[in-house]
MARFILO-420205 format. One record per residue (C-alpha): residue in one letter; x, z, y. Coordinates in pm, whole numbers. Each point is the difference from the previous one (the first is absolute). Last residue first. Layout:
BEGIN
<r><residu>A</residu><X>X</X><Z>Z</Z><Y>Y</Y></r>
...
***
This chain:
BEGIN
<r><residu>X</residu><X>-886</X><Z>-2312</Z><Y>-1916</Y></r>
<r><residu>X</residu><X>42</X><Z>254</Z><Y>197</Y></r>
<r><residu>X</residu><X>-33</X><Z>330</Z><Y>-227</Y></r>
<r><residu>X</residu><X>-380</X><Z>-49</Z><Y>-123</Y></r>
<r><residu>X</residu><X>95</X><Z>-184</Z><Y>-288</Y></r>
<r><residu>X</residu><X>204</X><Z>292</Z><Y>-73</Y></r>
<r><residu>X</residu><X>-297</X><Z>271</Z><Y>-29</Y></r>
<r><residu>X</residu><X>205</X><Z>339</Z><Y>-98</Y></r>
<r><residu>X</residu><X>-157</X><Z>226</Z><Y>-240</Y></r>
<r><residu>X</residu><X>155</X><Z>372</Z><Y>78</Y></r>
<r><residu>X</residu><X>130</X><Z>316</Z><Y>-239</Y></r>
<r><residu>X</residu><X>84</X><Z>274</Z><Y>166</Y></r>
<r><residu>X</residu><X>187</X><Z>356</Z><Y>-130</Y></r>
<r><residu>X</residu><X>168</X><Z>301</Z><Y>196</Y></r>
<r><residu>X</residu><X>241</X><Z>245</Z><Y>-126</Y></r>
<r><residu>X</residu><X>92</X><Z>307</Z><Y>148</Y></r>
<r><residu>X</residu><X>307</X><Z>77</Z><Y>-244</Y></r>
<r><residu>X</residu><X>-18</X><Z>328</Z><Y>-225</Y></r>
<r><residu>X</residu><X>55</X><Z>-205</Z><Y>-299</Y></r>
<r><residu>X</residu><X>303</X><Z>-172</Z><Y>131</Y></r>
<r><residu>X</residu><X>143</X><Z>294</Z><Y>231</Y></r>
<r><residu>X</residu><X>7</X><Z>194</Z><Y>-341</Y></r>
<r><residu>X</residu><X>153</X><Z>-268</Z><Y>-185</Y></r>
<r><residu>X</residu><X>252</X><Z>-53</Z><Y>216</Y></r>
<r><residu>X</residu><X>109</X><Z>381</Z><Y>-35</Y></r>
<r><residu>X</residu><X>-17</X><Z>96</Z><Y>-341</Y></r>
<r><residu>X</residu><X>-52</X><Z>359</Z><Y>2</Y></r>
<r><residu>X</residu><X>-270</X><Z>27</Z><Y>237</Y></r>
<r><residu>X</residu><X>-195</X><Z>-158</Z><Y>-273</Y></r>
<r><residu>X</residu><X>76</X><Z>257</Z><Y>-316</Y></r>
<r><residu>X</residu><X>-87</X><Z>290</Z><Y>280</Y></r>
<r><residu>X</residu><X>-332</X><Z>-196</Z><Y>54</Y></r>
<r><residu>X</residu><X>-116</X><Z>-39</Z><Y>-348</Y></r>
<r><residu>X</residu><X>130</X><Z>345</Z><Y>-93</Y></r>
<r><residu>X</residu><X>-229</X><Z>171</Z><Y>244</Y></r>
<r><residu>X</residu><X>86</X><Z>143</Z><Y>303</Y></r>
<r><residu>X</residu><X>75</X><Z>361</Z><Y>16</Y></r>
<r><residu>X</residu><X>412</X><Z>-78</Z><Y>-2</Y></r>
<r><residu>X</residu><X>-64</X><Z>-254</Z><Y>311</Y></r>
<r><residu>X</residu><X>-126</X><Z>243</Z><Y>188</Y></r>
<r><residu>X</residu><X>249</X><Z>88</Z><Y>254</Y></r>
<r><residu>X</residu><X>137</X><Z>-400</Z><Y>-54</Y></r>
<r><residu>X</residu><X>-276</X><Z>-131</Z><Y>146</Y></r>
<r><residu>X</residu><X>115</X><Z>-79</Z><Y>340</Y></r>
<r><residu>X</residu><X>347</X><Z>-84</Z><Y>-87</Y></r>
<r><residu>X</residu><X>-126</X><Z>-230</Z><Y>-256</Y></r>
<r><residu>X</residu><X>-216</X><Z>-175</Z><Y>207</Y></r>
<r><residu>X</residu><X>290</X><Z>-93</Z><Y>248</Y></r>
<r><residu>X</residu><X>216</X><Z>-72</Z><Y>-273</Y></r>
<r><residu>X</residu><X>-226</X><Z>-190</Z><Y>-176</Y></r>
<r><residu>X</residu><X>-42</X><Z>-280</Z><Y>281</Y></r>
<r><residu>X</residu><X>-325</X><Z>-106</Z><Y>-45</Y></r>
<r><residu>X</residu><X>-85</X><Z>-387</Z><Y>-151</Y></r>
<r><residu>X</residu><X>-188</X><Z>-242</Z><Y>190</Y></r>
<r><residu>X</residu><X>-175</X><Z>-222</Z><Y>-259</Y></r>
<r><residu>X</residu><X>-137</X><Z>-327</Z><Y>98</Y></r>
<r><residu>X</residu><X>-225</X><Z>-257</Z><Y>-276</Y></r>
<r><residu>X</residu><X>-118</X><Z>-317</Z><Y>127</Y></r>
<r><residu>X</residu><X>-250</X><Z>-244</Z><Y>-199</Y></r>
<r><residu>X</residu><X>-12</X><Z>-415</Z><Y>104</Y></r>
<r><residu>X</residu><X>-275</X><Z>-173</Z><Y>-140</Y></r>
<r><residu>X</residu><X>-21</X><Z>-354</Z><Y>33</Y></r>
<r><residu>X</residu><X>-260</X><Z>-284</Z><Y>83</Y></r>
<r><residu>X</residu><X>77</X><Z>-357</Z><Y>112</Y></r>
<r><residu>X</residu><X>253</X><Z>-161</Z><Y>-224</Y></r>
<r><residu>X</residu><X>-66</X><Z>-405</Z><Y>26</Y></r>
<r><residu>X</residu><X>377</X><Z>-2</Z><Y>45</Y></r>
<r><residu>X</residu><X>163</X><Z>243</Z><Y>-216</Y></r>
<r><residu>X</residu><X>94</X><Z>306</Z><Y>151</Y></r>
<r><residu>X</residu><X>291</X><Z>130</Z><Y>266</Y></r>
<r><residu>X</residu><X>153</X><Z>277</Z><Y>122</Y></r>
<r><residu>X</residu><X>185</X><Z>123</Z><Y>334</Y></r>
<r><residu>X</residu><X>3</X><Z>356</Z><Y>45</Y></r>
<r><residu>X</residu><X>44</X><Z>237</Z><Y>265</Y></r>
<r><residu>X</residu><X>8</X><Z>353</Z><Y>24</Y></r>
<r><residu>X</residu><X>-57</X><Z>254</Z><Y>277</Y></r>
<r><residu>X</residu><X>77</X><Z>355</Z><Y>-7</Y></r>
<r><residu>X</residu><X>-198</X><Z>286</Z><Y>250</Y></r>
<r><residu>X</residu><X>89</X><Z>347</Z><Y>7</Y></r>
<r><residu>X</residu><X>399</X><Z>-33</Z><Y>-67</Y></r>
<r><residu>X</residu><X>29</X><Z>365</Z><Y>193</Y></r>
<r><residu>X</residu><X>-163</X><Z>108</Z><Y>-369</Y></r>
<r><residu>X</residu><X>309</X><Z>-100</Z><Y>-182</Y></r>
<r><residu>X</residu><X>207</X><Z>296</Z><Y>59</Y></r>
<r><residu>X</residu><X>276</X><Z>-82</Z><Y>-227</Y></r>
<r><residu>X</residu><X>-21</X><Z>-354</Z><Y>-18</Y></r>
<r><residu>X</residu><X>-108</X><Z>-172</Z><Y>-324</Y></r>
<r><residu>X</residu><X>-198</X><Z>-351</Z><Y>-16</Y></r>
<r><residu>X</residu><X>-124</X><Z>-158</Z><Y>-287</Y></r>
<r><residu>X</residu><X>-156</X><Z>-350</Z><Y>-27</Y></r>
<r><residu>X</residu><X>-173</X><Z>-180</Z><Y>-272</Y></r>
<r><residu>X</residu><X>-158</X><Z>-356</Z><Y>-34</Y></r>
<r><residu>X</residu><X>-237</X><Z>-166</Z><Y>-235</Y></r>
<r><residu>X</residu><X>-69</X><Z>-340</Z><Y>-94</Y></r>
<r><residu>X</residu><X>336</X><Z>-99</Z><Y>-88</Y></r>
<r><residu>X</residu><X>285</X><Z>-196</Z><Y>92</Y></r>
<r><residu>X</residu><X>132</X><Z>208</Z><Y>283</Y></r>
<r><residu>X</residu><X>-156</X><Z>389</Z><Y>-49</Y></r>
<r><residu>X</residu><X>261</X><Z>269</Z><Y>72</Y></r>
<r><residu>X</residu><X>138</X><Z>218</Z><Y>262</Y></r>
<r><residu>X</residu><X>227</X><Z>290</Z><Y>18</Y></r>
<r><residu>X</residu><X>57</X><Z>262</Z><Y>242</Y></r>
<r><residu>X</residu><X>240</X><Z>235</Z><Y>188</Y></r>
<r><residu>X</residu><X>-82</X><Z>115</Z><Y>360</Y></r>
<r><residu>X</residu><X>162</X><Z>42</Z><Y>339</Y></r>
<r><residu>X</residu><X>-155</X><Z>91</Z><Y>275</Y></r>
<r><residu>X</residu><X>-395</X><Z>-23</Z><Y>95</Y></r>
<r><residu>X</residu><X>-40</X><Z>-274</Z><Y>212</Y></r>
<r><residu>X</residu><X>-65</X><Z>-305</Z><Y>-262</Y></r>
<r><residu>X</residu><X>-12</X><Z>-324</Z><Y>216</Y></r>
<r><residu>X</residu><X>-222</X><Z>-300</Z><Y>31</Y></r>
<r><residu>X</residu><X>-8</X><Z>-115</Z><Y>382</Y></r>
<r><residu>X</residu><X>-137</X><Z>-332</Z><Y>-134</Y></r>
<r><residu>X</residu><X>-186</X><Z>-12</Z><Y>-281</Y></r>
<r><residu>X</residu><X>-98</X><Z>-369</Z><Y>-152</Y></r>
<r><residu>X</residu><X>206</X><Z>-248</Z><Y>171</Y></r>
<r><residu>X</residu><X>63</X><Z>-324</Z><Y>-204</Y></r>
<r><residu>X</residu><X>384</X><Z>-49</Z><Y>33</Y></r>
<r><residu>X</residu><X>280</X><Z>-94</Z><Y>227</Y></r>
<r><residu>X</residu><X>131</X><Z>343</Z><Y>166</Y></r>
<r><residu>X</residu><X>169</X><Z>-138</Z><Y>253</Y></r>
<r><residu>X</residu><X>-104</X><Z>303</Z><Y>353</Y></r>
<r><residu>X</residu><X>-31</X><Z>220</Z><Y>-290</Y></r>
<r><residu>X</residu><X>380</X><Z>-42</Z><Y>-90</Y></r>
<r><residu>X</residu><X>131</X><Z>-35</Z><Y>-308</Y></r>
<r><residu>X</residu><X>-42</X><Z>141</Z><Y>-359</Y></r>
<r><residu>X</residu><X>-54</X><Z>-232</Z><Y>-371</Y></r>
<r><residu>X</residu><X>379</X><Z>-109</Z><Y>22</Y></r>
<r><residu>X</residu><X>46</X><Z>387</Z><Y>94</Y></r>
<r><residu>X</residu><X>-141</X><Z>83</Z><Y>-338</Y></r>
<r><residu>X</residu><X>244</X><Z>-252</Z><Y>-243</Y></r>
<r><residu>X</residu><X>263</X><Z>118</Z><Y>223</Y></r>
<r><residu>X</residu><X>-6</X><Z>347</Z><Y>-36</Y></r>
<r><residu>X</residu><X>-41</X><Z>184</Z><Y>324</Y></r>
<r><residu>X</residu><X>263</X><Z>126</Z><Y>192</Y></r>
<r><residu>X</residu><X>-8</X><Z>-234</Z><Y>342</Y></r>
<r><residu>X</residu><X>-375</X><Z>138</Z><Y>24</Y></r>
<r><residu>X</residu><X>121</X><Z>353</Z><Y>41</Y></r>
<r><residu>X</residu><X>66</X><Z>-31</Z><Y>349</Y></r>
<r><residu>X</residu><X>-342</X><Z>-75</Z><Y>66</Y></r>
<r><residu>X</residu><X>-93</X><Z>-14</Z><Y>334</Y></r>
<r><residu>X</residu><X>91</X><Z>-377</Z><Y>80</Y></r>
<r><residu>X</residu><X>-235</X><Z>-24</Z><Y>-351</Y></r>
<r><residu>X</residu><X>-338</X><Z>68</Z><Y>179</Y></r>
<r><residu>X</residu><X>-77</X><Z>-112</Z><Y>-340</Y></r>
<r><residu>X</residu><X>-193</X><Z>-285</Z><Y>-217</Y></r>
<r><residu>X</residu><X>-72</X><Z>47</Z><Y>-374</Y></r>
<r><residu>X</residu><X>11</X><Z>-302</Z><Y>-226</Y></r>
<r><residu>X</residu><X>-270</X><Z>48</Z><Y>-315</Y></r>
<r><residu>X</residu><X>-40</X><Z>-229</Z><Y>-285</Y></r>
<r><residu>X</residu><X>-216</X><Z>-264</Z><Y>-75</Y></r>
<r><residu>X</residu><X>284</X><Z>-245</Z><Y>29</Y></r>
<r><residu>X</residu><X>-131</X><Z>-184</Z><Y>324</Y></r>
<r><residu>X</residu><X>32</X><Z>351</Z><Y>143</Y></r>
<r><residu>X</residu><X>-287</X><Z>332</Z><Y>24</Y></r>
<r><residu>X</residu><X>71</X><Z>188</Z><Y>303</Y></r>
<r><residu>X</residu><X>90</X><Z>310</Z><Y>99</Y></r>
<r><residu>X</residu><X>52</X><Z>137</Z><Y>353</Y></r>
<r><residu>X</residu><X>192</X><Z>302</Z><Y>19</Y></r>
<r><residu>X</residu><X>-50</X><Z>353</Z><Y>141</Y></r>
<r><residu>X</residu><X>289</X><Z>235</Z><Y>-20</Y></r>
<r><residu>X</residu><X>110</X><Z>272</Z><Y>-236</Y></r>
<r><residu>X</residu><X>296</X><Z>-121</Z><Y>-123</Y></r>
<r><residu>X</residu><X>-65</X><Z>146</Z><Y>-362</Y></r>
<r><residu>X</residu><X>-261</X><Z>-375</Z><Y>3</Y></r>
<r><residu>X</residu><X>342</X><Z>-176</Z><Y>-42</Y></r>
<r><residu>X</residu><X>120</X><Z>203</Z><Y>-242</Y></r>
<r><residu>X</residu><X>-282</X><Z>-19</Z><Y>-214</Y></r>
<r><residu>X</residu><X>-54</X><Z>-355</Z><Y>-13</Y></r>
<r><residu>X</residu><X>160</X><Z>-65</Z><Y>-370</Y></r>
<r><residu>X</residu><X>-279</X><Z>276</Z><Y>-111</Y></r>
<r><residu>X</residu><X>-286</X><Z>-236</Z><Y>108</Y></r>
<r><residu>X</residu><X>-245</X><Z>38</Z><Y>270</Y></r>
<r><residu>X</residu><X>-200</X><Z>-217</Z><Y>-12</Y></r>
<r><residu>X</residu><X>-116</X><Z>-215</Z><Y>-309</Y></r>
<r><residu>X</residu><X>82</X><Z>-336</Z><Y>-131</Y></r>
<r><residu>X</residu><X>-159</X><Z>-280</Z><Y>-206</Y></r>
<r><residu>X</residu><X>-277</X><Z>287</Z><Y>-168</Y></r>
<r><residu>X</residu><X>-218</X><Z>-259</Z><Y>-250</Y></r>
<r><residu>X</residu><X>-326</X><Z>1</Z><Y>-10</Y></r>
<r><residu>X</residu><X>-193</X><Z>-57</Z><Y>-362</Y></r>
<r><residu>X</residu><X>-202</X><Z>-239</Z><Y>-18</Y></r>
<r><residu>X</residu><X>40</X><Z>-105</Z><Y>-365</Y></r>
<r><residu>X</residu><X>42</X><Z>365</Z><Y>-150</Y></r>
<r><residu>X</residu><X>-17</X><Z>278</Z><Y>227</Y></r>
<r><residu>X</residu><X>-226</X><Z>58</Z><Y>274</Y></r>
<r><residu>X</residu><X>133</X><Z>176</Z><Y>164</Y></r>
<r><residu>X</residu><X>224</X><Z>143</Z><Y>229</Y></r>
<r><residu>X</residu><X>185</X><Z>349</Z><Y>-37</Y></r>
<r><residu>X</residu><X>139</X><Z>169</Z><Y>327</Y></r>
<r><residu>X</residu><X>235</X><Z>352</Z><Y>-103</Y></r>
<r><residu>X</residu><X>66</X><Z>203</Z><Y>279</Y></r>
<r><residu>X</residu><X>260</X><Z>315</Z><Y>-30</Y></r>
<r><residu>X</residu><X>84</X><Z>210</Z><Y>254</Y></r>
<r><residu>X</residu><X>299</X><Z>317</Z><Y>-23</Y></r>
<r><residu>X</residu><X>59</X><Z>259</Z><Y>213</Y></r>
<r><residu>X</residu><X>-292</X><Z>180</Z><Y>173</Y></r>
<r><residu>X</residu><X>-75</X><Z>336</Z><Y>178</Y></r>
<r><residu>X</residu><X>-312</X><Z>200</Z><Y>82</Y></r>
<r><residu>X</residu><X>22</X><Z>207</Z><Y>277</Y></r>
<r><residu>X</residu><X>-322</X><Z>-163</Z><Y>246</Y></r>
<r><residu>X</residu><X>-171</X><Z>-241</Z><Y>-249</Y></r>
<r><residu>X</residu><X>174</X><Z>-333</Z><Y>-58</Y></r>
<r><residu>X</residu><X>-156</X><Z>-284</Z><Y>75</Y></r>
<r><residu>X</residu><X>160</X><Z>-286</Z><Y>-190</Y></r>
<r><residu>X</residu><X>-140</X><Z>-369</Z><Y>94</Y></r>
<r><residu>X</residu><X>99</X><Z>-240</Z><Y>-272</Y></r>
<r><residu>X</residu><X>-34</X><Z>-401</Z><Y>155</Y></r>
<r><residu>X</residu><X>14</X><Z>-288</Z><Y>-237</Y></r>
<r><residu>X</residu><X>102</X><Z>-311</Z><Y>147</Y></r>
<r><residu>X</residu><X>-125</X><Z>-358</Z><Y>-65</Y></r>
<r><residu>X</residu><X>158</X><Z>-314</Z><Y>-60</Y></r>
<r><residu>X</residu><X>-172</X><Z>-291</Z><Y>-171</Y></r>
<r><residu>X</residu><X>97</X><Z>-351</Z><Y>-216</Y></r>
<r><residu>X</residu><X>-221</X><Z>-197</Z><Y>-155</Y></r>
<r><residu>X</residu><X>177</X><Z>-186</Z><Y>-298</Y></r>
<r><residu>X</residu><X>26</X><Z>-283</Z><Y>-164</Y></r>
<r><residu>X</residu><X>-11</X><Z>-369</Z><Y>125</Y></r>
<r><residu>X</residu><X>76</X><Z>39</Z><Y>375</Y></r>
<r><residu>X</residu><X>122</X><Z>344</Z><Y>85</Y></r>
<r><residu>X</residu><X>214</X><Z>-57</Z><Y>-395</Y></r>
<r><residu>X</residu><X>137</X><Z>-285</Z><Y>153</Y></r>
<r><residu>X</residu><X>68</X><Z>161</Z><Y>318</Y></r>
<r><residu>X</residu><X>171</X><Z>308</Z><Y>-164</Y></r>
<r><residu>X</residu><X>219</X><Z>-189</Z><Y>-209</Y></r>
<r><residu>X</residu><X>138</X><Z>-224</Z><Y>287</Y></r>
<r><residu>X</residu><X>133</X><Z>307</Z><Y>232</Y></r>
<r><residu>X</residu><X>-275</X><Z>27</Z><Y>269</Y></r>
<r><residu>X</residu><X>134</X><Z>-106</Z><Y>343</Y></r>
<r><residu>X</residu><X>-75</X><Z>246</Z><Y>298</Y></r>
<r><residu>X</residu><X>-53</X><Z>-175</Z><Y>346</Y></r>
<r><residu>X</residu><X>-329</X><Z>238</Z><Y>99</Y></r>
<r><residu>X</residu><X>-212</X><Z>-270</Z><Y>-32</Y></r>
<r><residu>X</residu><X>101</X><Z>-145</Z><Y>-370</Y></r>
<r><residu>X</residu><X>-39</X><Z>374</Z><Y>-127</Y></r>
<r><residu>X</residu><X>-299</X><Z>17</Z><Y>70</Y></r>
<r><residu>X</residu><X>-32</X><Z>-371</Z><Y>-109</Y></r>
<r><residu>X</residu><X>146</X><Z>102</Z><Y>-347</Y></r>
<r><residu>X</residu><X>-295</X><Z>252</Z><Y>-73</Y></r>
<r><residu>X</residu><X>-15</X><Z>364</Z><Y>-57</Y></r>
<r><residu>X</residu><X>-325</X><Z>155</Z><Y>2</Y></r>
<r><residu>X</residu><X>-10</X><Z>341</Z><Y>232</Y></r>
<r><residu>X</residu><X>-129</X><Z>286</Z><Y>-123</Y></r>
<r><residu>X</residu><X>73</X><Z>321</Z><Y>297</Y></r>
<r><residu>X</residu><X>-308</X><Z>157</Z><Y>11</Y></r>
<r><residu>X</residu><X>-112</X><Z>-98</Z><Y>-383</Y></r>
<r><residu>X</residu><X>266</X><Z>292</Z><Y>-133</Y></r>
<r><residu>X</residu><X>-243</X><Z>294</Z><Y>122</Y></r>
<r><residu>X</residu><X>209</X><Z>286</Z><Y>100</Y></r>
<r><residu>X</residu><X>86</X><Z>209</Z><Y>-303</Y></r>
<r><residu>X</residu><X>-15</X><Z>381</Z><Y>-28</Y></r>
<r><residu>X</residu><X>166</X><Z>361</Z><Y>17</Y></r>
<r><residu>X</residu><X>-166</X><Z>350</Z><Y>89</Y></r>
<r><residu>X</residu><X>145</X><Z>371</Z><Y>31</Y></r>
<r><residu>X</residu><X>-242</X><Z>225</Z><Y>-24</Y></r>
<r><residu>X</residu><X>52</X><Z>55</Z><Y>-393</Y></r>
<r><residu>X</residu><X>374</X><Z>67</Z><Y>98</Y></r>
<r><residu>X</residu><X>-34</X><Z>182</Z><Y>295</Y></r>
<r><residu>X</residu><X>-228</X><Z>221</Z><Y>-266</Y></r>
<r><residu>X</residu><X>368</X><Z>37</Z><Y>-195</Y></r>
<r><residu>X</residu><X>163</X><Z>140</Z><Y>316</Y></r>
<r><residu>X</residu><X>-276</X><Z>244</Z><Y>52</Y></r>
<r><residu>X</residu><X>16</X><Z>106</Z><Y>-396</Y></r>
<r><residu>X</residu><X>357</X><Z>30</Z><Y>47</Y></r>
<r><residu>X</residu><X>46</X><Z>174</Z><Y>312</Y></r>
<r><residu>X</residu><X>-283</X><Z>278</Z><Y>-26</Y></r>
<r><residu>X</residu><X>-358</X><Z>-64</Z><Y>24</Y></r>
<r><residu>X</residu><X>-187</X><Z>328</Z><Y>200</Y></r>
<r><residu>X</residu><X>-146</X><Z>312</Z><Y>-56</Y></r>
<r><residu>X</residu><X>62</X><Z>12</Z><Y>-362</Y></r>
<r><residu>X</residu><X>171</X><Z>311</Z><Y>-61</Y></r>
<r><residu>X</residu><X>333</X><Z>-134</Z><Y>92</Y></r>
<r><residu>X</residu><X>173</X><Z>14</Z><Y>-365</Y></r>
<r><residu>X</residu><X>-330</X><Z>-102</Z><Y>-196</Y></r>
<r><residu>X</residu><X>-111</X><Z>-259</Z><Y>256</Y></r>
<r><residu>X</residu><X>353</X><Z>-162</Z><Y>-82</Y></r>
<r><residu>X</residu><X>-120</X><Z>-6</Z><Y>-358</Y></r>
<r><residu>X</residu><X>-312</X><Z>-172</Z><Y>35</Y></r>
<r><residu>X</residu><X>88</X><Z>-222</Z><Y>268</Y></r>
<r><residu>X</residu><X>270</X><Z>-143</Z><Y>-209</Y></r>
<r><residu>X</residu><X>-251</X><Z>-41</Z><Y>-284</Y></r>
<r><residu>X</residu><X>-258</X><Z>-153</Z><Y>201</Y></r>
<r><residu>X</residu><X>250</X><Z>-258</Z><Y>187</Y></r>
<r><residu>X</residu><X>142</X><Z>-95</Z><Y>-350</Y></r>
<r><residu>X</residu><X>-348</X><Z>-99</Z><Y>-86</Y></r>
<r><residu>X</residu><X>-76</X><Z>-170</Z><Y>287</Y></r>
<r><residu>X</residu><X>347</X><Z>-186</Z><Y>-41</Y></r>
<r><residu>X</residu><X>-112</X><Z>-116</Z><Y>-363</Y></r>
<r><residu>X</residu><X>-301</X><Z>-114</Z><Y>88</Y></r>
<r><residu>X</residu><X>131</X><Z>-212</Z><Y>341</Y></r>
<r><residu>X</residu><X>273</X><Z>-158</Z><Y>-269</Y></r>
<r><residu>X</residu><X>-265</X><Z>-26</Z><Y>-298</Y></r>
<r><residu>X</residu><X>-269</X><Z>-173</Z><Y>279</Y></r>
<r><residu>X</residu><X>282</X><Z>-233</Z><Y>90</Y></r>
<r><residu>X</residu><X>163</X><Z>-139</Z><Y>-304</Y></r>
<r><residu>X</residu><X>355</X><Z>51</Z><Y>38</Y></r>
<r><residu>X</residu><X>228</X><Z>-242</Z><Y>134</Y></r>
<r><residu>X</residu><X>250</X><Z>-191</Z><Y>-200</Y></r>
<r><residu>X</residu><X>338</X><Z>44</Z><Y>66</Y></r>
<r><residu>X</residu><X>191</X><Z>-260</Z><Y>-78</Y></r>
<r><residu>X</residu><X>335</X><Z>-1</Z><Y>-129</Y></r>
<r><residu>X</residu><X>375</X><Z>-14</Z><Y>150</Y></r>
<r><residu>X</residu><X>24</X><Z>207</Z><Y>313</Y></r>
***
């Protein structure tokens, strides 16, 4: 998992799907007289039916200030206070995806893409972003955390960690950032955080810039119905308007589509055979794909 994957525009994705939906009915009507849809137009309309979208990012916007951190007993390395006090304004948020899945259709791959504007002078500027692909293993465990942002601006995650066997295995540079929930030291944002779907592969991307990316694969990715992610950002002091747009793309598993299409797949026409040939780019441009775009107030965030 090297390179983005950008997701599709989302009329053209819904367009395209209707239209392979018409076809597929089409032909299967042919074979069964009509009566009634067969597998792969029905498991294609679970596909239109199925629906994916953002939670609002202003629930959870929190300013980030060195007394918050002051009163929970968490010191801010010295570059982050200066820049607190002369610079920057600093802010988390997360970035909820809800994925509901109509009845038979099935999901492997996610992508979210956040982009923050406006760009030029006050532009914002991603500091970190959860999850990230180093965490993976940890979050494979399957069991709730608490996460918290530390006096680096980065995340420590707290465990139940007398259960953990595998704890004693982790890398070092991750289990220095892992300990017990009971001394996790760090501004708590979500507690009981946890991923309970199995294991899954992903990669993450967005620290320095004003945009961040995640992708998550798993093979049945519709039991992971609800994602959270969190970012911490900041913007030029005196910065009080910004524009955040979210793109999410859940992305079919092709074999499952393919083995319900695949009695007609010789009728259908040369656009769609070409497609089904090139696996991750069918699942791409057949994706359900939802689009937001929000204007979030920040000197209305606690100030």
């Amino acid at each position: 998992m090297n390179d983005k994957i950008i997701p599709p525009n989302p009329q053209e994705a819904q367009a395209l799907l209707a239209s392979l939906f018409e076809e597929v009915k089409k032909q299967e009507g042919t074979l069964s007289g009509g009566k009634q849809l067969g597998s792969g137009a029905a498991a294609i309309e679970s596909l239109l039916q199925t629906q994916v979208s953002f939670g609002n990012p202003r629930n959870n916007l929190i300013l980030l200030t060195e007394k918050l951190f002051q009163d929970i007993g968490v010191e801010l390395t010295s570059i982050y206070r200066q820049q607190m006090r002369d610079t920057y304004d600093f802010y988390y948020m997360t970035v909820t995806v809800d994925l509901r899945p109509s009845p038979g259709a099935k999901f492997w791959r996610l992508c979210c893409k956040l982009d923050f504007s406006p760009k030029g002078e006050n532009e914002p500027i991603v500091q970190t972003i959860f999850p990230q692909s180093k965490w993976r293993t940890v979050m494979n465990w399957g069991v709730a955390m608490n996460l918290g942002i530390n006096g680096n601006l980065d995340w420590s995650l707290g465990f139940d960690v007398s259960k953990l066997a595998e704890f004693a295995n982790l890398p070092g540079d991750i289990k220095a950032k892992v300990g017990s929930k009971d001394e996790l030291k760090a501004f708590i944002v979500l507690p009981d955080y946890a991923y309970e779907a199995g294991r899954f592969e992903m990669i993450a991307q967005g620290n320095g810039t004003s945009n961040c990316y995640w992708r998550i694969e798993k093979p049945e990715l519709q039991k992971m119905a609800t994602v959270q992610f969190a970012i911490v950002f900041k913007v030029p002091k005196g910065c009080e308007l910004i524009n955040l747009r979210g793109t999410v793309s859940a992305e079919p598993n092709i074999d499952w589509l393919w083995e319900d299409v695949r009695d007609v797949f010789s009728e259908l026409s040369e656009r769609f055979q070409n497609l089904f040939r090139v696996k991750e780019e069918a699942a791409s441009k057949l994706a359900c794909v939802a689009s937001e775009e929000w204007t979030l107030n920040l000197s209305k965030v606690n100030h």
